[in-house]
Every structure is written in C-alpha cells, then in structure tokens.
C-alpha positions as CSV (number, residue, x, y, z in Angstrom):
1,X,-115.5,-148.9,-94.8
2,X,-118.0,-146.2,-93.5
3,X,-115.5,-143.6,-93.3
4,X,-114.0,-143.9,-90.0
5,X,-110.1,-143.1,-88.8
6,X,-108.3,-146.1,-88.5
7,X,-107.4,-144.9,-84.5
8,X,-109.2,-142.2,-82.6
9,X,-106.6,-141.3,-80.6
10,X,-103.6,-139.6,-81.4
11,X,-99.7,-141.1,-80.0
12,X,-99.0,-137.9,-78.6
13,X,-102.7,-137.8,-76.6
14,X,-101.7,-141.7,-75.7
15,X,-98.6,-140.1,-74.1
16,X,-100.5,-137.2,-72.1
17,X,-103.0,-139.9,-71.1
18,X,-100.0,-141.4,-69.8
19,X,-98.2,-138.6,-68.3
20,X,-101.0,-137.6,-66.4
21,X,-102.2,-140.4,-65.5
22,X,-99.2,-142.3,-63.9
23,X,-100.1,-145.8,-64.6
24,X,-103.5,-145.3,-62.4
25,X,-106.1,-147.3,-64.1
26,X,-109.1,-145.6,-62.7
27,X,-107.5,-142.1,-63.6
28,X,-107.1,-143.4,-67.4
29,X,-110.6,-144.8,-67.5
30,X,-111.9,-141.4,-66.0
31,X,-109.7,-139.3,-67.9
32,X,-110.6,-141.2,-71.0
33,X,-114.4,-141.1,-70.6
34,X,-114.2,-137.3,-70.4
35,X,-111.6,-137.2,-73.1
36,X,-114.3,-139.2,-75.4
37,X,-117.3,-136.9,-74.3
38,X,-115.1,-133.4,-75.0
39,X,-114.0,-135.2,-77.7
40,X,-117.8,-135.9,-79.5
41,X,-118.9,-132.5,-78.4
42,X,-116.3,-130.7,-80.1
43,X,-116.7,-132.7,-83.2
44,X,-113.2,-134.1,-82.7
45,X,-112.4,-137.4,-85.6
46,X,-109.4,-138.2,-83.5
47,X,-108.8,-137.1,-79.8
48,X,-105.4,-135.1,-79.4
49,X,-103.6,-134.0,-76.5
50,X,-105.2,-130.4,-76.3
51,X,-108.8,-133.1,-75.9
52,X,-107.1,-134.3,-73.1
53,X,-106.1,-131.2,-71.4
54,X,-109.7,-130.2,-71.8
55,X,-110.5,-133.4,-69.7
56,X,-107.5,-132.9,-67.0
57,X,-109.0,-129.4,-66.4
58,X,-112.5,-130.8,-66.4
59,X,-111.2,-133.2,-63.5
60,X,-108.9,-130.7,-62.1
61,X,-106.0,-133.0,-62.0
C-alpha cells in the first residue's frame, strides 16, 4: 500500500547469504545487519548479492 517491494531481498542475495554463510546463524544475522545498513545507505529497494559482498568485505569473511 505505501509503495513498498513485496521482498527486500533478492533469491540470488538469499543464496550468497547462504553460501557464505554455511548454515552459521550468527554469521547470517551479522552478515544480514550489515547487508541492511549498506543496503539503506546506498539507497538500495531490494538488497542484491553485490549488497552482500559489500557486507562480506565489511566483515572480512
């Protein structure tokens, strides 16, 4: 109703959340909070995998 995507992130960022990752809950939730921040300052709708790779790099994974 107010405009918003229907997801905010992408399958193929799910997947590199994923790959990276490995399962390791606290590495998604980390990974995930940076993702979201990278993804707010960038003016991102929906966060895609190169929104990700900006967060791996940010945690040096």
């Amino acid at each position: 109703m107010a405009g918003g995507s229907l997801s905010i992130l992408s399958e193929a960022a799910l997947s590199a959340v994923h790959g990276y990752a490995q399962g390791n809950a606290r590495m998604i939730d980390n990974l995930m909070t940076d993702a979201l921040i990278i993804g707010e300052q960038t003016e991102k709708q929906v966060i895609d995998p190169e929104t990700i790779l900006a967060a791996v790099n940010n945690q040096q994974l």
